[in-house]
N, CA, C and O atoms as a GROMACS GRO file, in nm:
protein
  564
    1UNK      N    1   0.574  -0.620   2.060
    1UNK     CA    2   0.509  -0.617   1.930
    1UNK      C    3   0.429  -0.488   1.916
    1UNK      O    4   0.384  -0.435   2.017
    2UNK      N    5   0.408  -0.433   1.788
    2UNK     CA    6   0.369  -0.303   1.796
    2UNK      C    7   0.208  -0.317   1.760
    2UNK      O    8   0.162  -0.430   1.742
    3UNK      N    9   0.145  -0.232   1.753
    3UNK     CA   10   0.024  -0.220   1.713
    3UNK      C   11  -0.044  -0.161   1.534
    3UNK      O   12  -0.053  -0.051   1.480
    4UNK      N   13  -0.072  -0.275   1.499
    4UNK     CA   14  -0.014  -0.229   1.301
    4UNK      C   15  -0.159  -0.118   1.330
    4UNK      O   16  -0.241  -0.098   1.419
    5UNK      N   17  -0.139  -0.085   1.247
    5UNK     CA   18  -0.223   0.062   1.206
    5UNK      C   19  -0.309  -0.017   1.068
    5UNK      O   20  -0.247  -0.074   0.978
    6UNK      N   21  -0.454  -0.008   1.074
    6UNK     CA   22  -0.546  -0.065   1.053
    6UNK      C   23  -0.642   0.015   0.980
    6UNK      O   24  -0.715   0.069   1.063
    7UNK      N   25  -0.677   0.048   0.859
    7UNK     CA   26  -0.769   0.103   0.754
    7UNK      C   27  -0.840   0.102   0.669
    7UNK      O   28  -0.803   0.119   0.553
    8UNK      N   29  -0.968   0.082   0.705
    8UNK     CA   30  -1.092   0.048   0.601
    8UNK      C   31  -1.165   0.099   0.562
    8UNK      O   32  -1.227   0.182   0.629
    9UNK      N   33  -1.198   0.068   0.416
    9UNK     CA   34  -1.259   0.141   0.393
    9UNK      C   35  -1.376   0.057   0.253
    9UNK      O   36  -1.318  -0.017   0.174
   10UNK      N   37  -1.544   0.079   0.234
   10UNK     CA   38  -1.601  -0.013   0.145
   10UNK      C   39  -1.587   0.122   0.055
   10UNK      O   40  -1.583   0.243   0.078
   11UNK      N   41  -1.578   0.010  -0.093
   11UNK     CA   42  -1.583   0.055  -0.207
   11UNK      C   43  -1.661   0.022  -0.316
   11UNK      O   44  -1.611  -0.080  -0.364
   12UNK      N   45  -1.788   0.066  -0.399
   12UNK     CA   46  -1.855   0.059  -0.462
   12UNK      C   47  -1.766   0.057  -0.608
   12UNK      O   48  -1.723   0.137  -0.691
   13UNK      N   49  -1.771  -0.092  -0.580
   13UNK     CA   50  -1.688  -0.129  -0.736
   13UNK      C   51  -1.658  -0.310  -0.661
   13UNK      O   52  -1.642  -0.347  -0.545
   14UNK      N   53  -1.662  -0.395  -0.804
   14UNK     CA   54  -1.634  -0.552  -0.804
   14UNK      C   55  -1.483  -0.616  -0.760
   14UNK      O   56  -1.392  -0.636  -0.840
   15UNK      N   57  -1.479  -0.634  -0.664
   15UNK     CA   58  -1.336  -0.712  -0.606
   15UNK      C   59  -1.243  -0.727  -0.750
   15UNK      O   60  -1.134  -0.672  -0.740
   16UNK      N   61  -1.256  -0.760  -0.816
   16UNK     CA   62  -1.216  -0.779  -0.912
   16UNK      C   63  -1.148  -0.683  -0.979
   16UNK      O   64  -1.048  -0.715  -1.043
   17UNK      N   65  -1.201  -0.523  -0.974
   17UNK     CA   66  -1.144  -0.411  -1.009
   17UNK      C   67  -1.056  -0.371  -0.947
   17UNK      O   68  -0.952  -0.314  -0.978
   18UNK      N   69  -1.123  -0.420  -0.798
   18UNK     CA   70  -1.029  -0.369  -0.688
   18UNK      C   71  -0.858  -0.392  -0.710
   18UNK      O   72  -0.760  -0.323  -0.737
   19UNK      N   73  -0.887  -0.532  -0.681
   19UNK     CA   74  -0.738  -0.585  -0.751
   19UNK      C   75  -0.674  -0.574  -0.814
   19UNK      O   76  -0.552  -0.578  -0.798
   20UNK      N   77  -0.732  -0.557  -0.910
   20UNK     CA   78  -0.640  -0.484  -1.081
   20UNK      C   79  -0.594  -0.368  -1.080
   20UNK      O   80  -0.500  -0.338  -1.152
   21UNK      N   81  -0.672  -0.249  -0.968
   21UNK     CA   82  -0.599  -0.152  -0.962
   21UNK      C   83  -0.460  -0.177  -0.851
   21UNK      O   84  -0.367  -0.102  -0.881
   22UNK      N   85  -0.432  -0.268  -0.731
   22UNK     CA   86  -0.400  -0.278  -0.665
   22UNK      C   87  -0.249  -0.353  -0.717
   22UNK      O   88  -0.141  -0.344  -0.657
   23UNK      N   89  -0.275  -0.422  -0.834
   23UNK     CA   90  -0.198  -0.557  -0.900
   23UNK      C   91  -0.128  -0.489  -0.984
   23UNK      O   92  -0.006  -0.511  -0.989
   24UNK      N   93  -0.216  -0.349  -1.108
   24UNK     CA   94  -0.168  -0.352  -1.246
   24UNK      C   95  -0.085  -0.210  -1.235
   24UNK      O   96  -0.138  -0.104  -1.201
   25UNK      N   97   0.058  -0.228  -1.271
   25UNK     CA   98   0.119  -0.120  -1.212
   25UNK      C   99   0.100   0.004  -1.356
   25UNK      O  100   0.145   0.118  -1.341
   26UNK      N  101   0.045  -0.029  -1.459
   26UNK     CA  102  -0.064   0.119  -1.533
   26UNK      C  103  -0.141   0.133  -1.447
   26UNK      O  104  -0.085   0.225  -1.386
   27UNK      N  105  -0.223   0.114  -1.397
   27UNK     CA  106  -0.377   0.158  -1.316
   27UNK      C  107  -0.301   0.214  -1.172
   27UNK      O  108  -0.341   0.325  -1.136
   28UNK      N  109  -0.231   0.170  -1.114
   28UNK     CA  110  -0.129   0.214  -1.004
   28UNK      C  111  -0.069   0.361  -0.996
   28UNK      O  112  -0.031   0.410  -0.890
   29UNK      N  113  -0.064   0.412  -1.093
   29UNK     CA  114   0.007   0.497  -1.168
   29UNK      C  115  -0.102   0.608  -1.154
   29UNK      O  116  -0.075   0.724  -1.124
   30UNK      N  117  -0.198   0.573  -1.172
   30UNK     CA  118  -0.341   0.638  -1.193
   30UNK      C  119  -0.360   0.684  -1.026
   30UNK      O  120  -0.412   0.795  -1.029
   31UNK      N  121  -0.340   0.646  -0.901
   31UNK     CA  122  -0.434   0.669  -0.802
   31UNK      C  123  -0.288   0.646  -0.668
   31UNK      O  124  -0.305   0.690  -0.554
   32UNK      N  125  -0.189   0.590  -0.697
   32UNK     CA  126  -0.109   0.544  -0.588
   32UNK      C  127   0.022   0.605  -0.628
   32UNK      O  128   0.040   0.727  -0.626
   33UNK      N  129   0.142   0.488  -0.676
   33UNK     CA  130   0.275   0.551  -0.676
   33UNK      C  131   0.344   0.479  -0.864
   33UNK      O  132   0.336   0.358  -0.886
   34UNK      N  133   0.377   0.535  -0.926
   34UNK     CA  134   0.496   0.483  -1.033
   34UNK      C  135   0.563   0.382  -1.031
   34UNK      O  136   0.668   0.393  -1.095
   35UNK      N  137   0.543   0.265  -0.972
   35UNK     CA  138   0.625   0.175  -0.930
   35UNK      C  139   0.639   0.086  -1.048
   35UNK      O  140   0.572  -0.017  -1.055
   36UNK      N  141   0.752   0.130  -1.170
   36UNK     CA  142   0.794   0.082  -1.296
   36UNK      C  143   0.851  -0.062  -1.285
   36UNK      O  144   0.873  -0.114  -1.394
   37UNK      N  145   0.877  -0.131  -1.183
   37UNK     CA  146   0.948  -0.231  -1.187
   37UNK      C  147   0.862  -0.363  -1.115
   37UNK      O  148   0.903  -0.476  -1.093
   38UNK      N  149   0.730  -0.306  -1.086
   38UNK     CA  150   0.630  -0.402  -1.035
   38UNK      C  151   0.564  -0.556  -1.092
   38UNK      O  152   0.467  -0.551  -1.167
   39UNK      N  153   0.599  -0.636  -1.068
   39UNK     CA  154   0.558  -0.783  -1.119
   39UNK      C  155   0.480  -0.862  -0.994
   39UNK      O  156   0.529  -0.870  -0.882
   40UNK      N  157   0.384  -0.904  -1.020
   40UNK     CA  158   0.315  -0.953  -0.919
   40UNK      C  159   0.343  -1.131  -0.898
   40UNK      O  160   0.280  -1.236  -0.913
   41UNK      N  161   0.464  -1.092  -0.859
   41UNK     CA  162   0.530  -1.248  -0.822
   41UNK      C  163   0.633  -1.247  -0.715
   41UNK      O  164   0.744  -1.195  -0.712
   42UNK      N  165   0.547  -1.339  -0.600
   42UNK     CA  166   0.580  -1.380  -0.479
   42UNK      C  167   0.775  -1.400  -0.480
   42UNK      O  168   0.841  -1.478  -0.548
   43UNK      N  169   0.829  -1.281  -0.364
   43UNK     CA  170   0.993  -1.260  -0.381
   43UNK      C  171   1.036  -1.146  -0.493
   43UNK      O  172   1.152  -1.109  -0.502
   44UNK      N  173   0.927  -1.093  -0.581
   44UNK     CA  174   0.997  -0.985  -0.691
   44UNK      C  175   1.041  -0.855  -0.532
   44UNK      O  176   1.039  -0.862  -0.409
   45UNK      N  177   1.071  -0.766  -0.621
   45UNK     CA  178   1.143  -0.643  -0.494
   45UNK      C  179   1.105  -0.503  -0.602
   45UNK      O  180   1.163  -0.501  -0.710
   46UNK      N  181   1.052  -0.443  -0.583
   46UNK     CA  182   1.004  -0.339  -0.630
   46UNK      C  183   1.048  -0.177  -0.599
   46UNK      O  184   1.087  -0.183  -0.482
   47UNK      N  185   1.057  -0.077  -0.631
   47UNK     CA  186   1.122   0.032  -0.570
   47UNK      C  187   1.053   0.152  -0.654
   47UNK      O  188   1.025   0.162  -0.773
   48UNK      N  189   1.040   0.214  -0.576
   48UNK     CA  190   0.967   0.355  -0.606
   48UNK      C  191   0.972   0.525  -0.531
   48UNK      O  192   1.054   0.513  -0.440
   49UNK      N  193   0.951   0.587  -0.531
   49UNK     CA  194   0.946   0.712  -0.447
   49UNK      C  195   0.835   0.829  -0.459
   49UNK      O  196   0.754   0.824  -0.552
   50UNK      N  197   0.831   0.929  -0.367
   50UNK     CA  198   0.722   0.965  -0.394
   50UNK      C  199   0.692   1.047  -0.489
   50UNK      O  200   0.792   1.089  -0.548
   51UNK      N  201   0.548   1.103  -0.544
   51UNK     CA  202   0.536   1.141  -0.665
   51UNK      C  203   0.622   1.294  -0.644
   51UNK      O  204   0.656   1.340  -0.535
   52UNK      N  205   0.650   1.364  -0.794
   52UNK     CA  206   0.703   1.446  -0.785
   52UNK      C  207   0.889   1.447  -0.833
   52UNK      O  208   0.977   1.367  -0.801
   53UNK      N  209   0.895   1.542  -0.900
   53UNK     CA  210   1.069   1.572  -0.960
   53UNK      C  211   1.164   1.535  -0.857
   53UNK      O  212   1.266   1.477  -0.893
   54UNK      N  213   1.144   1.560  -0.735
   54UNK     CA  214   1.244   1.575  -0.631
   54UNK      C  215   1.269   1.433  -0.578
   54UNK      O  216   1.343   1.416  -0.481
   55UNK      N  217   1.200   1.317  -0.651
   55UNK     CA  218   1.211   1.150  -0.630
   55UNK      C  219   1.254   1.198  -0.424
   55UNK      O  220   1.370   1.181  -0.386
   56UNK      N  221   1.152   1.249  -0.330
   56UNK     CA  222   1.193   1.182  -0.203
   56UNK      C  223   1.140   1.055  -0.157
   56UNK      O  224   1.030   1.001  -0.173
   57UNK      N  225   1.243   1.022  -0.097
   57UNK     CA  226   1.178   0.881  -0.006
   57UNK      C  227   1.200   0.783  -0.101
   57UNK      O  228   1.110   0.768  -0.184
   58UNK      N  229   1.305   0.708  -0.110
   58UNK     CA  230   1.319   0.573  -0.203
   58UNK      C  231   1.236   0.455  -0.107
   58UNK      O  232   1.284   0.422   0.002
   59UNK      N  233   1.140   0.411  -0.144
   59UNK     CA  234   1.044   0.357  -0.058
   59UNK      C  235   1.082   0.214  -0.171
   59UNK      O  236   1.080   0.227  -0.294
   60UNK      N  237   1.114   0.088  -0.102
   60UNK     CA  238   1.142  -0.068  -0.138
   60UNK      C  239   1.029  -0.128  -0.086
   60UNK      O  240   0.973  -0.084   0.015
   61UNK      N  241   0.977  -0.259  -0.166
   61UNK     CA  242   0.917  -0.382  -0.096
   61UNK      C  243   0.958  -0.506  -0.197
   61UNK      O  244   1.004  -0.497  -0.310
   62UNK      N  245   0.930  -0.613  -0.125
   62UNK     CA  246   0.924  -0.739  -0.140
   62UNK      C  247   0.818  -0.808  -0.142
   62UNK      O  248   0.774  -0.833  -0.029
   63UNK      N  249   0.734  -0.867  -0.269
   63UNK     CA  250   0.613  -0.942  -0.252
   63UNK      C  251   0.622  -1.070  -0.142
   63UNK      O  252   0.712  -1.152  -0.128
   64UNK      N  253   0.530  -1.059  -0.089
   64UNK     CA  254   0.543  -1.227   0.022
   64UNK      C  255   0.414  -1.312   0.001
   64UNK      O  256   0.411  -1.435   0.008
   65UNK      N  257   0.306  -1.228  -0.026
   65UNK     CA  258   0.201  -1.320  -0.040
   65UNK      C  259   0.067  -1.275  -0.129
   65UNK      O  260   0.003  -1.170  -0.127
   66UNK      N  261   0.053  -1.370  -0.190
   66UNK     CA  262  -0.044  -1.322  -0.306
   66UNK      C  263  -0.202  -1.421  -0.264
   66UNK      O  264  -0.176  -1.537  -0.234
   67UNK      N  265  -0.294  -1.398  -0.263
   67UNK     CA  266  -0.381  -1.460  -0.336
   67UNK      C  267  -0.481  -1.387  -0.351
   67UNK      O  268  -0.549  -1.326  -0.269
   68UNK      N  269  -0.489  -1.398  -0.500
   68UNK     CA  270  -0.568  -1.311  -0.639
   68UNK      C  271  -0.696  -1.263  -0.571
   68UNK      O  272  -0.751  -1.355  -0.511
   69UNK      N  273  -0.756  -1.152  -0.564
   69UNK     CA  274  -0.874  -1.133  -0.547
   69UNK      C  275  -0.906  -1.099  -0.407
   69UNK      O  276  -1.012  -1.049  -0.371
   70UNK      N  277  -0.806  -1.130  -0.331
   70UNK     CA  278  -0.839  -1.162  -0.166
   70UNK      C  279  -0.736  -1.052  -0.079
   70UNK      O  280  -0.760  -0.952  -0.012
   71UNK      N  281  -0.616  -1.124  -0.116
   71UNK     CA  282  -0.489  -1.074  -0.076
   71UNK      C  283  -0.346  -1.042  -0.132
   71UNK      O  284  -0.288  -1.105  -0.220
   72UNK      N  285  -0.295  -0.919  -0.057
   72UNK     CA  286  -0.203  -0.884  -0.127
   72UNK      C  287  -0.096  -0.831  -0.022
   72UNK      O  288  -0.116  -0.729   0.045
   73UNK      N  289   0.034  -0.915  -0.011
   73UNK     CA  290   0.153  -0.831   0.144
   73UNK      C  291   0.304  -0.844   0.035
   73UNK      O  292   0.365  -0.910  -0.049
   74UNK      N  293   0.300  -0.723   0.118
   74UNK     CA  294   0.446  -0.679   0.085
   74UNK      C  295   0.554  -0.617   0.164
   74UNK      O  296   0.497  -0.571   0.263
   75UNK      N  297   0.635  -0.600   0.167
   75UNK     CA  298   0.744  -0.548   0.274
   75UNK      C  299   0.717  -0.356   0.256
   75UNK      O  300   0.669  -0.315   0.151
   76UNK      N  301   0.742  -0.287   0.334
   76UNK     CA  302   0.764  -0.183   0.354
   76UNK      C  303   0.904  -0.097   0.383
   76UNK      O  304   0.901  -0.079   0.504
   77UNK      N  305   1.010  -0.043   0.336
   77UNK     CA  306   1.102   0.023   0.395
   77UNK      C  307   1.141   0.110   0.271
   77UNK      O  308   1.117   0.110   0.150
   78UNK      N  309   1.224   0.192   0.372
   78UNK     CA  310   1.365   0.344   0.275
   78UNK      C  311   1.427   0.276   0.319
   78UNK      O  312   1.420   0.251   0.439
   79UNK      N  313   1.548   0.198   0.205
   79UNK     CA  314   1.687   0.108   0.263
   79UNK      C  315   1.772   0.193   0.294
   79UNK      O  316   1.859   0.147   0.368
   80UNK      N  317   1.793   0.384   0.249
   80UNK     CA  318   1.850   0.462   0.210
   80UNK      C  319   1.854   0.528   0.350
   80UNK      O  320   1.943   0.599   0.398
   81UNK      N  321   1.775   0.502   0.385
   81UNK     CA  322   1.716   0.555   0.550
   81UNK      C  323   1.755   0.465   0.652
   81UNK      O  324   1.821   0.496   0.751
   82UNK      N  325   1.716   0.361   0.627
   82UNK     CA  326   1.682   0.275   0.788
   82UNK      C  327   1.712   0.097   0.737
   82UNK      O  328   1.700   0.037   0.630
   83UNK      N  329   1.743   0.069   0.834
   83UNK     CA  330   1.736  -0.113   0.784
   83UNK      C  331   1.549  -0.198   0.851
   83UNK      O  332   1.498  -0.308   0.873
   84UNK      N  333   1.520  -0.057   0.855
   84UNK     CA  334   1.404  -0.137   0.944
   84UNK      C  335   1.325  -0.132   0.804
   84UNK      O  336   1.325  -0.063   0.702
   85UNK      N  337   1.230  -0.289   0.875
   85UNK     CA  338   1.126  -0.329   0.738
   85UNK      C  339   1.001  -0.351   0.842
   85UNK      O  340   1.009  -0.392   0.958
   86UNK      N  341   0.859  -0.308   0.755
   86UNK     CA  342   0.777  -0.307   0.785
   86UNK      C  343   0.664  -0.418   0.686
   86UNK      O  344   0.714  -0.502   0.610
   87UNK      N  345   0.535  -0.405   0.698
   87UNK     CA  346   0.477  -0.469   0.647
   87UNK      C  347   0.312  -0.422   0.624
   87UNK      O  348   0.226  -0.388   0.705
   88UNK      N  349   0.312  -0.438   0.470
   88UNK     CA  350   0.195  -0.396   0.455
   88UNK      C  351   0.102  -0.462   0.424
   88UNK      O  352   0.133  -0.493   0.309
   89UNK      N  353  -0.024  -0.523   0.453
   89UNK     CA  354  -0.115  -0.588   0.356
   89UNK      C  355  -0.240  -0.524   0.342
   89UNK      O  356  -0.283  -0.428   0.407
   90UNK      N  357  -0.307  -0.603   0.226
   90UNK     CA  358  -0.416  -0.546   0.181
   90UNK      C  359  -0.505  -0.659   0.146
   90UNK      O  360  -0.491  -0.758   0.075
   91UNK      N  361  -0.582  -0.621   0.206
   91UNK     CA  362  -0.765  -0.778   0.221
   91UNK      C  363  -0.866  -0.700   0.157
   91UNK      O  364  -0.891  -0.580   0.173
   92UNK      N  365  -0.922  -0.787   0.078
   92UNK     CA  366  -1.046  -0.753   0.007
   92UNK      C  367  -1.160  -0.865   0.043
   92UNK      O  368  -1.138  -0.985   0.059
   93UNK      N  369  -1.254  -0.817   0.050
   93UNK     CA  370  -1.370  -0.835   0.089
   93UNK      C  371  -1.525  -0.819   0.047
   93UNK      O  372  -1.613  -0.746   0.093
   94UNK      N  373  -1.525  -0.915  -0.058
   94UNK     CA  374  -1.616  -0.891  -0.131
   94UNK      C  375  -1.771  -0.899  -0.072
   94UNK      O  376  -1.799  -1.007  -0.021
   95UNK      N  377  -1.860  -0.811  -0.073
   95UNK     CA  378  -1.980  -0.748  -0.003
   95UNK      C  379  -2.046  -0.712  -0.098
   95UNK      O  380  -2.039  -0.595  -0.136
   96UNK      N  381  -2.147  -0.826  -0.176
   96UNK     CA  382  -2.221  -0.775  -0.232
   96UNK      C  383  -2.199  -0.650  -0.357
   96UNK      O  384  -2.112  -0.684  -0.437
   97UNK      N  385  -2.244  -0.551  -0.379
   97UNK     CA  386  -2.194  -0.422  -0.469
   97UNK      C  387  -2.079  -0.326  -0.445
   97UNK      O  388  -2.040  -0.230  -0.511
   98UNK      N  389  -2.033  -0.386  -0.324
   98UNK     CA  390  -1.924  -0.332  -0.261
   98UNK      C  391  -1.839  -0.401  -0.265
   98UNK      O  392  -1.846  -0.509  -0.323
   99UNK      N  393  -1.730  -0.358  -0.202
   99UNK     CA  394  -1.597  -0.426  -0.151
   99UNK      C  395  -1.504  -0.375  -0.037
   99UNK      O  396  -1.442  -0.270  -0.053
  100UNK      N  397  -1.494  -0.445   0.073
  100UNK     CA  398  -1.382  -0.404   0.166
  100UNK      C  399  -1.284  -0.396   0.145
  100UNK      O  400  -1.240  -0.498   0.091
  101UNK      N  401  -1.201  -0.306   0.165
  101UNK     CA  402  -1.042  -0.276   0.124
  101UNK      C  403  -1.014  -0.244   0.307
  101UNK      O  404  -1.052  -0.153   0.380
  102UNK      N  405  -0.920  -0.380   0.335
  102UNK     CA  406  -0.862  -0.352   0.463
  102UNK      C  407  -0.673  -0.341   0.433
  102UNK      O  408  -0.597  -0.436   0.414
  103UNK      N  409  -0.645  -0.225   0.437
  103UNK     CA  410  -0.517  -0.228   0.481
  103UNK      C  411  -0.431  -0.216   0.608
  103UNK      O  412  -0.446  -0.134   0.697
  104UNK      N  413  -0.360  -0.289   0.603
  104UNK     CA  414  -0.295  -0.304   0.775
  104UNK      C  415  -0.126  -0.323   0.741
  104UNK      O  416  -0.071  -0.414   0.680
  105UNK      N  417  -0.067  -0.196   0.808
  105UNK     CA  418   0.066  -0.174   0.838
  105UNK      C  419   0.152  -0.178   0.937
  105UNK      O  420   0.190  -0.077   0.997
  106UNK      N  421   0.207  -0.341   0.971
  106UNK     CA  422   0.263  -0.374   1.063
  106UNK      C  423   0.455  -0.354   1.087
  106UNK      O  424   0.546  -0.330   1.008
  107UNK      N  425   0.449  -0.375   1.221
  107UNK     CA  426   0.600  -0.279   1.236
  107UNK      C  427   0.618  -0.156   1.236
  107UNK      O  428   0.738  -0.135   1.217
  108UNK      N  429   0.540  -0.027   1.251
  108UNK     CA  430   0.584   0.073   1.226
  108UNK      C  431   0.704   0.115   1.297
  108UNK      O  432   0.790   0.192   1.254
  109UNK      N  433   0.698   0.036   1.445
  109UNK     CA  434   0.804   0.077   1.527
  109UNK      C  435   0.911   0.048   1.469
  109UNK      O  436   0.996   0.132   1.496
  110UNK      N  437   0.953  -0.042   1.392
  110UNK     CA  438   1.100  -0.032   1.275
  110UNK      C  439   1.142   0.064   1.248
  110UNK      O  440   1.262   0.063   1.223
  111UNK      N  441   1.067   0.198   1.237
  111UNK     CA  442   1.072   0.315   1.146
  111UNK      C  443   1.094   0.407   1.233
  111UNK      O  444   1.133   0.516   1.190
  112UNK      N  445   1.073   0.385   1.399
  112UNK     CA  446   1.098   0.495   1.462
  112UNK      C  447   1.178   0.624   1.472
  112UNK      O  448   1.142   0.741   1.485
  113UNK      N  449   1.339   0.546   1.460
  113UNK     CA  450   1.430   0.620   1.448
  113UNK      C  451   1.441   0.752   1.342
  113UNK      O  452   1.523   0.843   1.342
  114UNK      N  453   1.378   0.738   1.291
  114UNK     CA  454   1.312   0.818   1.145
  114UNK      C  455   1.270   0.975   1.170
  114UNK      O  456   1.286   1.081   1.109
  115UNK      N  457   1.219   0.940   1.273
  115UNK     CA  458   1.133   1.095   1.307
  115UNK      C  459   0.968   1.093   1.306
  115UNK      O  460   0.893   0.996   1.293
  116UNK      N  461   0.941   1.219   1.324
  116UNK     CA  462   0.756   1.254   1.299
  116UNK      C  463   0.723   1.207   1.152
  116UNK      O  464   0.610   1.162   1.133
  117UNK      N  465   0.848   1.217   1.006
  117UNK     CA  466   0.729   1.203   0.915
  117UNK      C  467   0.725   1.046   0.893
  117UNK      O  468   0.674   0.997   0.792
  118UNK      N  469   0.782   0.971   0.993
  118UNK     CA  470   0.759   0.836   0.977
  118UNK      C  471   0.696   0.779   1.094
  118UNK      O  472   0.708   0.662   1.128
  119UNK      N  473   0.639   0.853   1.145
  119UNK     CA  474   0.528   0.819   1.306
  119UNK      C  475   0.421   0.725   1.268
  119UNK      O  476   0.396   0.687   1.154
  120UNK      N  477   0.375   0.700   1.348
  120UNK     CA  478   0.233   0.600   1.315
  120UNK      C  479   0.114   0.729   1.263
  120UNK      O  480   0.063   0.720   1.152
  121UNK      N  481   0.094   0.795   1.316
  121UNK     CA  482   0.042   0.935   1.326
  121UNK      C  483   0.048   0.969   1.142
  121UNK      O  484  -0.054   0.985   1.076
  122UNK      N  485   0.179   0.974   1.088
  122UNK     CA  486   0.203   1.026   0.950
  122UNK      C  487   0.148   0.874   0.910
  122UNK      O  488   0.039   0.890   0.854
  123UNK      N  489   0.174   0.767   0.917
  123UNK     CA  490   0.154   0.673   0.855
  123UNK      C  491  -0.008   0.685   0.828
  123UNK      O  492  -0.076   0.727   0.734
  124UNK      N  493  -0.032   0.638   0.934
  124UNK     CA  494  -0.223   0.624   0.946
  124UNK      C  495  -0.285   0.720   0.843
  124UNK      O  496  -0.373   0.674   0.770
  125UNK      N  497  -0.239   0.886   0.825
  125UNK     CA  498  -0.283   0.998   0.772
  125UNK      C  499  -0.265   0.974   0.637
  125UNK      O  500  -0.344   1.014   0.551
  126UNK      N  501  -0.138   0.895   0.611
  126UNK     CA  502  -0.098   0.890   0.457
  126UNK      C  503  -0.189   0.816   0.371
  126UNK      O  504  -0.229   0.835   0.256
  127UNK      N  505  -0.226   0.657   0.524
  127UNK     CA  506  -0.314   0.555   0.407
  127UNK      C  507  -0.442   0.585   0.432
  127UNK      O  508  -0.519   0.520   0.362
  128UNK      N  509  -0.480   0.642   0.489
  128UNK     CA  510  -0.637   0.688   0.482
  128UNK      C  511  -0.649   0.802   0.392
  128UNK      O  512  -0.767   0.832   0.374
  129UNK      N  513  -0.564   0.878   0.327
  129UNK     CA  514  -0.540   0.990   0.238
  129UNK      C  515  -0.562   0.883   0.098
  129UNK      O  516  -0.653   0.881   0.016
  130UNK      N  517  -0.437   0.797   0.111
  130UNK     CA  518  -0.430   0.736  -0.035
  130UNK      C  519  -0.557   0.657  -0.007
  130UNK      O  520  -0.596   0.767  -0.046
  131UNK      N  521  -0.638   0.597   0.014
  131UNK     CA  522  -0.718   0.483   0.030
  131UNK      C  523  -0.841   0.603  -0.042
  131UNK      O  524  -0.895   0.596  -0.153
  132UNK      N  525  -0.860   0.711   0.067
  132UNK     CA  526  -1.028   0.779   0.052
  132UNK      C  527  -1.020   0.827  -0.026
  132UNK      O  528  -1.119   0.822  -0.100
  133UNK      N  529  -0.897   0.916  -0.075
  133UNK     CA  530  -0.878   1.013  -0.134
  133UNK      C  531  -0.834   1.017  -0.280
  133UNK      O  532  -0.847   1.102  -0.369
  134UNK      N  533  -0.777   0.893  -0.275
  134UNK     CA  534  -0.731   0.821  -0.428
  134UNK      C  535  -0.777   0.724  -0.489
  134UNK      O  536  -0.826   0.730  -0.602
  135UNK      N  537  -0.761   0.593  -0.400
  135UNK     CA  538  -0.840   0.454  -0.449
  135UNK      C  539  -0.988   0.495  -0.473
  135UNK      O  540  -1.036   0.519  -0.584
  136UNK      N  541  -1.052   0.499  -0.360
  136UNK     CA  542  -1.207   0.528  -0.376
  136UNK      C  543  -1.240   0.589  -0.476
  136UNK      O  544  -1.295   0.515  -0.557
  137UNK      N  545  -1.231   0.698  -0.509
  137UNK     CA  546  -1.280   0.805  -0.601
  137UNK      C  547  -1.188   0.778  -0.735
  137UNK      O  548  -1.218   0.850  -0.830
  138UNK      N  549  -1.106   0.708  -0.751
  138UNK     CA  550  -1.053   0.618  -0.908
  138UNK      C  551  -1.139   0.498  -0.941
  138UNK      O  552  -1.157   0.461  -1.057
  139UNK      N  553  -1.199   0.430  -0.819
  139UNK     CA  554  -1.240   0.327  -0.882
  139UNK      C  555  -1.405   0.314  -0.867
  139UNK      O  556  -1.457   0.204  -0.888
  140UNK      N  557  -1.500   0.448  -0.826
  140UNK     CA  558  -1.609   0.487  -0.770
  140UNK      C  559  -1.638   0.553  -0.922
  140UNK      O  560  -1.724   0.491  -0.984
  141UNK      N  561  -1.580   0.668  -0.991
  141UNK     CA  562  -1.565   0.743  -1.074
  141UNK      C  563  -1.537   0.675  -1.201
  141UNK      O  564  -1.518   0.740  -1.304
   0.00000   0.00000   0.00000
């Protein structure tokens, strides 16, 4: 079993926002990825890539588990790439004027075969990029 890669971070803003940016694929659009086909219902399959003309990385998931306010998991993979699936979730943690945003990305070793830009190393860098660098300061601002 691998070791999921683990990222937190508190956010000065109401659980409640948190979610909606996390849930509402307009506000998504704003701080994360385009993901036009997003419905927040347990089994939808969603597909997206990264920002930019050159659509790289057809990046898929599968909702698995919802509950509103708290939690949010979904599958991780490039079907285009690899048959390996990973797993992402996201815990909120409501603290007072704050809020914990724990994301945790399990399986990376699925992805091995992939190379460096799919290492745990790139992974870890990407969601602490999108988390500090995007979420925070969209929903701080």
């Amino acid at each position: 079993m691998s070791i999921p890669i683990i990222v937190q971070y508190k956010i000065k803003a109401p659980v409640k926002k948190i979610w909606k940016a996390l849930t509402d694929k307009n506000e998504m659009k704003s701080w994360y990825f385009d993901i036009s086909d997003f419905e927040l219902e347990i089994g939808k399959v969603v597909n997206f890539y990264e920002p930019g003309e050159e659509r790289k990385y057809h990046h898929q998931g599968e909702i698995l588990e919802i509950i509103p306010n708290k939690k949010l998991k979904h599958t991780w993979s490039y079907p285009e790439l690899s048959d390996g699936i990973t797993t992402v979730t996201w815990e909120l943690n409501s603290q007072g004027e704050e809020t914990s945003v724990t994301l945790i990305h399990d399986d990376i070793d699925h992805l091995k075969e992939l190379g460096a830009n799919f290492s745990r190393e790139a992974f870890a860098d990407g969601w602490n990029g999108i988390l500090k660098q995007s979420l925070k300061p969209y929903l701080e601002n």
